[in-house]
Structures are given as structure tokens and as C-alpha cells.
C-alpha positions in Angstrom: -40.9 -97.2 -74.9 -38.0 -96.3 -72.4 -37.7 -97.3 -69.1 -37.8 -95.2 -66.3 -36.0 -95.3 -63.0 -38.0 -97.2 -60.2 -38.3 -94.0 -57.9 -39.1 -95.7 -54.3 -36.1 -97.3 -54.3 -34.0 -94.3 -54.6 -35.7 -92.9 -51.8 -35.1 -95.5 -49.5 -31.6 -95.6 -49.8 -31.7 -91.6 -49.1 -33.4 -92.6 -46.1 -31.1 -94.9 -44.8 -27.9 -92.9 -46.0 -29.2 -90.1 -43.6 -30.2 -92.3 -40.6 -26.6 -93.8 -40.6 -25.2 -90.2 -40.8 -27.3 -89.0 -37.8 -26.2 -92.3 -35.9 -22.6 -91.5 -36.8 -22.7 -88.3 -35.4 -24.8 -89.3 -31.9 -22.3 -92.0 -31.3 -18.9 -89.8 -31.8 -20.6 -87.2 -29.4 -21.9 -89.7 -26.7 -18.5 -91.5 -26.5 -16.4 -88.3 -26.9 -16.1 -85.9 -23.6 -14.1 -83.2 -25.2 -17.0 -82.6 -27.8 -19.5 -82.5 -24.9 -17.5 -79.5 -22.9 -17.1 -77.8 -26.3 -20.5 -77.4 -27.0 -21.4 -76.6 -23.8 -18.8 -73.3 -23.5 -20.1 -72.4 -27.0 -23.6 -72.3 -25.9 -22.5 -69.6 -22.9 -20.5 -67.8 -25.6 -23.1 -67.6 -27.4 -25.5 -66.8 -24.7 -23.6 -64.1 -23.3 -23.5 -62.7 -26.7 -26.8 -61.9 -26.9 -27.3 -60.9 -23.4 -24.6 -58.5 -23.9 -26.3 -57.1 -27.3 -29.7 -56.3 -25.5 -30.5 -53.1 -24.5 -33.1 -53.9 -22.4 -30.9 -56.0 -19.8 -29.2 -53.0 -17.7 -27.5 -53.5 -14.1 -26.9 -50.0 -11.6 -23.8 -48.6 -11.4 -23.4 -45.5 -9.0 -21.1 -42.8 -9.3 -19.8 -40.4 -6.3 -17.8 -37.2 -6.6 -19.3 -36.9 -9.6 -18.2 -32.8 -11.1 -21.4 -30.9 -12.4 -20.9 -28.7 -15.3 -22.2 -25.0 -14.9 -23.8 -23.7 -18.2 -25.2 -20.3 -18.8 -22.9 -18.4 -17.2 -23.0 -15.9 -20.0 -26.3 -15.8 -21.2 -27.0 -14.9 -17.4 -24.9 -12.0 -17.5 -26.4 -10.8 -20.7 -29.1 -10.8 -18.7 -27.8 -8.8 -16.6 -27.6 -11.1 -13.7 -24.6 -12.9 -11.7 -24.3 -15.6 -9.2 -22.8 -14.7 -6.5 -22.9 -17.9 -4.5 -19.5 -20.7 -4.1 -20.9 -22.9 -6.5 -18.1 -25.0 -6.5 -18.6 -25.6 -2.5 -22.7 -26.2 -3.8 -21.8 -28.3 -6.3 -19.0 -30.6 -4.4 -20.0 -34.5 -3.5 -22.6 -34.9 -6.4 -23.5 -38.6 -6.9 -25.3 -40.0 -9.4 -27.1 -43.7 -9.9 -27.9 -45.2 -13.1 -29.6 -48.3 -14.9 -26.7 -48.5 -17.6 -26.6 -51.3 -20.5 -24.6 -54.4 -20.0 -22.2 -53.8 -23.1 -21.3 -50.6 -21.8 -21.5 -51.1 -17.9 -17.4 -51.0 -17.7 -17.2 -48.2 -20.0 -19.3 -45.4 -18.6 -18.4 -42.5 -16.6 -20.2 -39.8 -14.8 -19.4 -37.5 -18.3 -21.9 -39.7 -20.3 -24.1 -38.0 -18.6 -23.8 -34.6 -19.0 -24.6 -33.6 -15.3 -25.7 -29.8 -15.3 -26.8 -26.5 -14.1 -28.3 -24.8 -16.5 -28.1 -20.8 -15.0 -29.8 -19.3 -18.0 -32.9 -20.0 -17.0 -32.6 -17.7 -14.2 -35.3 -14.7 -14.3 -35.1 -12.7 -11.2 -32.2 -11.6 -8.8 -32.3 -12.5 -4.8 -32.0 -16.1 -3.5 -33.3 -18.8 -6.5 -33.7 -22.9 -6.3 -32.3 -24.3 -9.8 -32.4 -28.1 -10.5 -29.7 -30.3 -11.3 -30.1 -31.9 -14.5 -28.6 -35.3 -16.7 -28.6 -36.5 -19.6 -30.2 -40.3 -20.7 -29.5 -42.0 -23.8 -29.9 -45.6 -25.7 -26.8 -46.0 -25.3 -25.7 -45.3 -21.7 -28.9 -45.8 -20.2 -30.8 -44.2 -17.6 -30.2 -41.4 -14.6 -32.2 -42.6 -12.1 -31.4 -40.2 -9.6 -29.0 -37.5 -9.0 -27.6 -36.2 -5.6 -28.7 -33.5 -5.0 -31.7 -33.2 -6.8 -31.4 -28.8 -6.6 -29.0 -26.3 -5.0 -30.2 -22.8 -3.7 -27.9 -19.6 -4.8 -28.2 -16.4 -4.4 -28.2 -14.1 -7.8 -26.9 -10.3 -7.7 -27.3 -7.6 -10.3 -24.4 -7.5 -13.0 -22.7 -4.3 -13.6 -20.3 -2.2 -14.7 -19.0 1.1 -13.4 -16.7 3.1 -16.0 -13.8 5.8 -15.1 -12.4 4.3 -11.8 -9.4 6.4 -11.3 -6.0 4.1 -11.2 -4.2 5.8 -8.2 -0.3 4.5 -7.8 1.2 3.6 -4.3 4.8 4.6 -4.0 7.1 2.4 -1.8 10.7 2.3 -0.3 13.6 4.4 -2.2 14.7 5.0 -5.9 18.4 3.8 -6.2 21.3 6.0 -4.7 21.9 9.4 -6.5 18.5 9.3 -8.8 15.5 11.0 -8.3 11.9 9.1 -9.4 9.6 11.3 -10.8 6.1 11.2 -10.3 4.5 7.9 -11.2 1.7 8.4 -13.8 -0.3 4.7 -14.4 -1.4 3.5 -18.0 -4.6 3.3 -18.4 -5.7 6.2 -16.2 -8.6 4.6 -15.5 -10.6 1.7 -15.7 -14.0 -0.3 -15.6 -15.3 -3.4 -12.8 -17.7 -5.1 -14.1 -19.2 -7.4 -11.0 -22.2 -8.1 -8.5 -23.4 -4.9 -7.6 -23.1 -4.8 -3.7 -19.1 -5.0 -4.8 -19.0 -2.9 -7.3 -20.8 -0.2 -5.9 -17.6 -0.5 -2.7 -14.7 0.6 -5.0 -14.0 3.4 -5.4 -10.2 3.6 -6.5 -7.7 1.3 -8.0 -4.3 1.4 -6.4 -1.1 0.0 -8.0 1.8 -0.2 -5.8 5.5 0.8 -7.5 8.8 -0.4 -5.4 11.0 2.3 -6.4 14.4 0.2 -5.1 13.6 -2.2 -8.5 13.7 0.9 -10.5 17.1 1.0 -12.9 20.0 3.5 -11.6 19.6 5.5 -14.6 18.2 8.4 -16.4 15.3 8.5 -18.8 11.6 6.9 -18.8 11.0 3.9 -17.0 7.8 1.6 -17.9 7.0 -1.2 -15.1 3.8 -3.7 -15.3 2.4 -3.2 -11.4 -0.4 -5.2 -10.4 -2.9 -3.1 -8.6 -6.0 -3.7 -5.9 -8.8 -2.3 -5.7 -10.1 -0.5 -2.8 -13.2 0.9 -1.0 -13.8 4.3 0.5 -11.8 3.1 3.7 -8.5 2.3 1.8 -9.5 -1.5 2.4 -9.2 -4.2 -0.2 -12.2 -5.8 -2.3 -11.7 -9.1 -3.6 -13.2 -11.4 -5.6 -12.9 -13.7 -8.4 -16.6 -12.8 -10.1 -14.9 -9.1 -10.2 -13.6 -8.1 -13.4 -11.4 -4.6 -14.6 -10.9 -3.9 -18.4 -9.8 -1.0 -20.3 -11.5 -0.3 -23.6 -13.1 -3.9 -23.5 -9.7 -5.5 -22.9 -9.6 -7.7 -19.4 -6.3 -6.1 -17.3 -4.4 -7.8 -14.6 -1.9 -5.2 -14.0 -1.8 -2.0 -14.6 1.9 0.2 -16.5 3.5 2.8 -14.7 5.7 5.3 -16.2 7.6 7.7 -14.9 11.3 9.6 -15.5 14.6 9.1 -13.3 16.6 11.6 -12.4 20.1 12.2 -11.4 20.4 13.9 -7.6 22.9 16.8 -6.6 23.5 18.5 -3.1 23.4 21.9 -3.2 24.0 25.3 -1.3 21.4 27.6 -0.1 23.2 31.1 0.0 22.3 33.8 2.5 22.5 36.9 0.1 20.2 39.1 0.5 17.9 36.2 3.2 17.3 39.3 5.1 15.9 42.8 4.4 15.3 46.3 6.9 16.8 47.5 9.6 15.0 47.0 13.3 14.4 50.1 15.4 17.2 52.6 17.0 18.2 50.5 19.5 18.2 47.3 18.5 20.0 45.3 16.1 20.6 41.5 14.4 22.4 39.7 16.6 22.4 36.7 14.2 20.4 35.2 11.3 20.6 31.2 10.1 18.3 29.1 8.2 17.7 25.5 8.0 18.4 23.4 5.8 20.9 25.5 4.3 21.5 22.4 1.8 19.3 20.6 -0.1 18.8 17.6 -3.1 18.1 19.1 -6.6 16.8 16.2 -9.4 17.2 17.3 -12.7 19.2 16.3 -16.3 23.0 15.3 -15.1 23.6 18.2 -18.0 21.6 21.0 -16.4 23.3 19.8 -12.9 26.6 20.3 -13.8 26.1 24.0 -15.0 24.1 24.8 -11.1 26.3 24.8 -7.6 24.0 27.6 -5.3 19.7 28.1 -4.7 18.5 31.5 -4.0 15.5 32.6 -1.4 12.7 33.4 -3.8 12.0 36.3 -1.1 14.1 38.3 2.0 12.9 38.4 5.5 11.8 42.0 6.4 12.8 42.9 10.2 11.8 46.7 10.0 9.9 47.0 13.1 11.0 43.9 14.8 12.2 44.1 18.6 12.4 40.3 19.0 13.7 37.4 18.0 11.7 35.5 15.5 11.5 32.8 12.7 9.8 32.9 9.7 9.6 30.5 6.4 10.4 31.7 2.6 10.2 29.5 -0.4 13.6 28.7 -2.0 13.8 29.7 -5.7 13.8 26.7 -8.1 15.5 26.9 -11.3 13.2 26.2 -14.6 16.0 23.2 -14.7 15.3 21.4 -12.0 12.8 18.9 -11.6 12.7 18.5 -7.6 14.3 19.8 -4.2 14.2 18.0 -1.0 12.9 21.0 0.6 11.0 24.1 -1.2 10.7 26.1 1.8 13.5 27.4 4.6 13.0 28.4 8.5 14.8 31.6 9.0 15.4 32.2 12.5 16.6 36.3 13.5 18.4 37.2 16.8 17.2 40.4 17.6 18.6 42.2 20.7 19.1 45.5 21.9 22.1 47.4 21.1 24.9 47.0 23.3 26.9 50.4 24.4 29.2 51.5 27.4 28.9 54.5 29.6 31.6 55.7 31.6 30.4 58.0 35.0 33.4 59.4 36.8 33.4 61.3 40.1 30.8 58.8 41.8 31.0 59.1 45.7 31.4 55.7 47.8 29.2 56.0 51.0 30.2 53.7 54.2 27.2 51.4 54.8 26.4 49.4 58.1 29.1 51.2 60.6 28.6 49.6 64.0 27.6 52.2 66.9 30.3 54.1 68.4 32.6 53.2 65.4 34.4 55.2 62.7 36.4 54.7 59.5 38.3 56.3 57.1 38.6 54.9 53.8 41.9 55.9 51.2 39.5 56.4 48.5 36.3 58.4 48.7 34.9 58.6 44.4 35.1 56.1 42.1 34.9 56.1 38.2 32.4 53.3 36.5 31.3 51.7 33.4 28.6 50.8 32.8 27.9 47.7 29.6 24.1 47.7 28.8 21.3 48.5 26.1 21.7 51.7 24.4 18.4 53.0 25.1 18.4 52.2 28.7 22.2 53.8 29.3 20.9 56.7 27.2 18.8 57.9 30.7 21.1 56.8 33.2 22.0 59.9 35.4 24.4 60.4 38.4 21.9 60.3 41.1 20.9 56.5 39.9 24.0 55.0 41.0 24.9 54.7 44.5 28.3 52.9 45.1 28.9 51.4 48.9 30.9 49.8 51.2 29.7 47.4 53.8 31.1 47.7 56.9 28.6 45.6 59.0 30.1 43.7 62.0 33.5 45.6 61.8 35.6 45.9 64.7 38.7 48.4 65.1 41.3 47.2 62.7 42.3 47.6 58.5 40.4 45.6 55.8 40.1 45.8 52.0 36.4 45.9 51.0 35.0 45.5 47.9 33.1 48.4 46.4 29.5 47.6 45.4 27.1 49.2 42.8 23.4 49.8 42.7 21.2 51.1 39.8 17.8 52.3 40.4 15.2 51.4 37.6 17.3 48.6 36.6 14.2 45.7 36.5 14.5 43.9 33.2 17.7 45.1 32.3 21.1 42.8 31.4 24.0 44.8 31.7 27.5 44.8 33.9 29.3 46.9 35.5 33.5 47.8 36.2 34.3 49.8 39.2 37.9 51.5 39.5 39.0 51.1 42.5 37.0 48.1 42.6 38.3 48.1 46.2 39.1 50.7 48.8 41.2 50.3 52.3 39.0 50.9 55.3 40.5 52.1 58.6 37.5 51.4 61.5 38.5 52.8 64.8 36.2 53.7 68.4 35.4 57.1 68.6 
């Protein structure tokens, strides 16, 4: 038989092996400081370890001038439905307060959190209360309350009102020597899209043109003008929920096209301005018409070949007694493109005609002879004429004119006196008259 290992033994020497070990151990970490403070900062580590891996330990963190999203905006509109409220004034100085985890407590921010206004759940237009709304998760933890919990806005009607004319606003002056033609805008018009109580105010668009940024030369000129859009009083409406498209594409300005012309001065001429004759008796004293020279726009080539504009009609003055003015279009050559003025004021002196009549023979009486005086003059007829209107000479006789002498307050002596003229009938009338002698020697004496 074999023999076998005595089995106790062994085990009592394992024993003992381990209880030495153990001892060994206990009395390097009792006598050795370093090893205590070692053990002790591994035990935080490790501590803080698993505090930090636990989602159920969470600390509040709170967030101010937090920015709320706005969602919906289109599905609202689709709707047919627009918020016409600020809602960046309603949505300004959010906060927000939440339980977060402690492994991510330095790394949230408010976008964690998705902070929202969801407009698509509007139903109805007028004044509506929607709820601001956040986002929790595992791993960012809980909202536990958002600031403010609900803003109030007010919701319009969304539409769209098609074929808005484009109207273009002409300012200052093309350059020197050109002509702008008129200003036709591309598209003609357009469609605003918008809260109704806007949308129903316009009425026009208007883009303004500065003709001095024009180029000095001829052809067609395309410009990019913004434009405005305005309400039945000329006044601006603005707004940024407004939109203008053309054929579904948004527009921010608007093109205006329009040709430039070279400029020439030009003569009116006075052939044939005037037509008829006015009544025996009268006649045109003068005729002139303002302006008697005006701009003409046309091609530079076409330009060169013109110098003098015609009356497109005469002024007729059969009839006419008076002076008088009257306007007649100015003729405008197929051409040219533009004159300064289309019309001219033709102003007619009409007068009666002017004639002389000579009457010889005509007696000169001694007026106004004091009492108990007498005088004897060298010359006792006269011969005048007479300048005046033809009709009113025509029915002058000799016993209208009475030619005189005053001798008032003479005493006895010689004096040269002027000879004077008197016309009966002669109320209205312009006329003059030459007396010959003009002057006579009078002779008084006593009787």
C-alpha cells in the first residue's frame, strides 16, 4: 500500500502562511502615513464616481434670457392664419429652472431644452393664449418651470391680394441734353400676401426713379428701384409680416425701364399763326406767341435733319374788334419723342385803323373878351388835321370842330395865343390833332 500525504498538516501551514500575510499588510499600513492619505483620496475618487454616474442625484441650475423658438409659423399660414403680435418683444426675458443630472450640470444650456411656441395649434383668429413649452430628457433632466408659463397674441387672417398696379415716382433731372422717357416698371404688377387689416390698406405700389443717376446717353436704360407700398392716402404701409411676389417669386425691388433721349432747342415759326382779316376798320396791330422756342427729344439722327415746329392750326380773327389771346397746339413731327411745351399762347393786338383828315377853312372865334374890350387877331381860319380811327374821322363834319382863342383877363396890349380845338362827340376816342397857325397875334384894345 502507498502512503498518502498527512492532509491537516498542509492545512495548517496554509493557515499560518495567510495570517502572517494579513499581519504584513496591517503593519506596513498602520506605520506608513502616505498609504493612509492614499486610500483615503481613492475612496472620494471613487465615491464621486458613482455619484456622478447616477441619474437620480440632480442639483437646479436656472437659466435667464433664455430665447424661445417659434414653430408653426407655416403650418399657421396654411391655415390661413398670421400672428400679428411682436413676438420677439412677448417672448424677450424667458427664464427657465431645472433639476439637471450631476454629470451634465456644467454642460447644459437653455437649447437642451428645446423651449417653444408651437403656433400650429392655433384654430381661430382674434386675441389667443398659447403655452410655452420644454423639452425633458434622461439625460438633461427636468423643466421644472418656465417663465412665463403662456403669452397672449393676437392672430389676423392671412391673405393675398393679386394685380396691385406698380406705379413709378419720378424724381430730380435726367442728365444735361437727354430726355428720359416714360418710366414703365417690371413686373407691372404684383401680389401682398399679409394680415388682412394691412393688406386690405394698399392700394398701389410706388417705386421711386432718380433720373440724375440715369447714364448721359441714348438707348434703354434698366435700373433695380426699390418701391413702397402705399394706401389710398399716398401714405406708407409697413411691415415685416408683409410680403410682395411676382409669379410666386418674393421681390424686394422692383426694374424700371425706360429710353433716353438726346434734347434740341428749337424754333416755333409764325407762318401762317394767324388767319382772317378783322372788320373795315380795324386791323392787327401786332401778333406774338409764347414760347416761341421749345426742347424736342428724339434720336440725335432724326434731330439733326429738324431746325423749325409749325402751329398744328392758325388763329382766326375774322370778326374780332379786340385784342385777344388764344392757345393752338404746336405740330409734332412723327420723329420726335417729346416737346417741352405742346401748346402756344397767341396774343393779337387788335386796334382800329389809324387815318388823317385834313379840314381847311376852319374859323377861330375869340373866347372870354373882357367888357368894353376889343381885338383883332392877324389870322381869322385855320387849316387842321385830324390823326384818329378811320370809322370815327369817316363822320367828322365842319360844324364839329370849333377852334378858339381865350382871351380871358386881357387888358389893352399884343400877345400870341395859342389856338385851341374842340370836337364834339369825341367820348371814347384817341386821336390828335395839328393846327396851322397853331398860334395867332391878338391885338386887344378899349372900345
Amino acid at each position: 500500500m502507498q502512503n498518502t500525504p498527512q492532509q491537516p498538516q498542509q492545512t495548517g501551514n496554509q493557515g499560518g502562511n495567510r495570517k502572517e500575510i494579513l499581519q504584513t499588510i496591517w503593519r506596513i499600513v498602520s506605520n506608513n502615513w502616505g498609504f493612509k492619505l492614499l486610500a483615503l483620496l481613492l475612496s472620494i475618487v471613487l465615491w464621486a464616481g458613482l455619484i456622478t454616474q447616477d441619474p437620480t442625484l440632480t442639483r437646479e441650475k436656472l437659466f435667464t434670457e433664455v430665447s424661445i423658438n417659434v414653430t408653426g409659423r407655416e403650418t399657421l399660414q396654411r391655415n390661413g392664419m398670421i400672428v400679428i403680435s411682436d413676438l420677439n418683444t412677448l417672448l424677450q426675458d424667458a427664464s427657465l429652472r431645472v433639476d439637471v443630472p450631476q454629470m451634465q450640470y456644467n454642460m447644459v444650456s437653455p437649447g437642451n431644452y428645446n423651449v417653444r411656441v408651437d403656433l400650429s395649434r392655433i384654430e381661430s383668429t382674434g386675441i389667443q393664449e398659447i403655452k410655452v413649452m420644454a423639452t425633458n430628457s434622461t439625460i438633461y433632466g427636468t423643466v421644472e418651470e418656465i417663465s412665463p408659463e403662456s403669452i397672449e397674441i393676437e392672430v389676423d387672417e392671412y391673405i393675398t391680394r393679386y394685380r396691385i398696379p406698380v406705379n413709378v415716382k419720378v424724381t430730380g433731372v435726367a442728365p444735361e441734353g437727354y430726355y428720359a422717357g416714360t418710366a414703365q416698371p417690371d413686373p407691372p404688377l404684383v401680389a401682398v400676401s399679409g394680415p388682412k387689416k394691412l393688406v386690405d390698406q394698399i392700394v398701389q405700389a410706388e417705386a421711386v426713379l432718380e433720373l440724375g443717376n440715369l447714364p448721359a446717353r441714348e438707348g434703354s436704360v434698366r435700373t433695380a428701384s426699390v418701391f413702397y407700398l402705399l394706401d389710398e392716402q399716398g401714405n406708407q404701409v409697413e411691415s415685416d409680416l408683409l410680403s410682395v411676389t411676382s409669379e410666386s417669386v418674393l421681390l424686394d425691388s422692383v426694374v424700371v425701364e425706360q429710353d433716353m433721349y438726346s434734347i434740341k432747342s428749337m424754333n416755333i415759326s409764325d407762318l401762317s399763326i394767324v388767319t382772317g382779316t378783322p372788320p373795315d376798320g380795324y386791323e392787327i396791330k401786332s401778333v406774338t406767341y409764347t414760347p416761341s422756342v421749345v426742347n424736342a427729344a428724339g434720336r440725335a439722327v432724326n434731330l439733326n435733319l429738324l431746325d423749325t415746329l409749325y402751329a398744328a392750326s392758325a388763329v382766326d380773327v375774322k370778326g374780332q374788334t379786340q385784342s385777344f389771346q388764344q392757345q393752338i397746339r404746336v405740330r409734332r413731327p412723327t420723329e420726335l419723342i417729346y416737346l417741352s411745351a405742346d401748346t402756344i399762347t397767341v396774343e393779337v393786338e387788335i386796334g382800329p385803323v389809324i387815318q388823317q383828315k385834313e379840314m381847311t377853312e376852319q374859323r377861330i372865334r375869340i373866347v372870354n373878351l373882357d367888357e368894353g374890350m376889343r381885338a383883332n387877331a392877324d389870322a381869322e381860319k385855320a387849316n387842321i388835321v385830324i390823326t384818329g380811327p378811320k370809322l370815327w374821322l369817316q363822320g367828322l363834319r365842319n360844324y364839329h370842330i370849333s377852334l378858339t382863342c381865350d382871351a380871358s383877363g386881357l387888358t389893352p396890349g399884343d400877345y400870341e395865343l395859342p389856338v385851341q380845338c374842340t370836337i364834339q362827340d369825341d367820348e371814347g376816342q384817341t386821336y390828335t390833332v395839328d393846327i396851322f397857325p397853331a398860334t395867332v397875334q391878338l391885338t386887344v384894345a378899349e372900345w
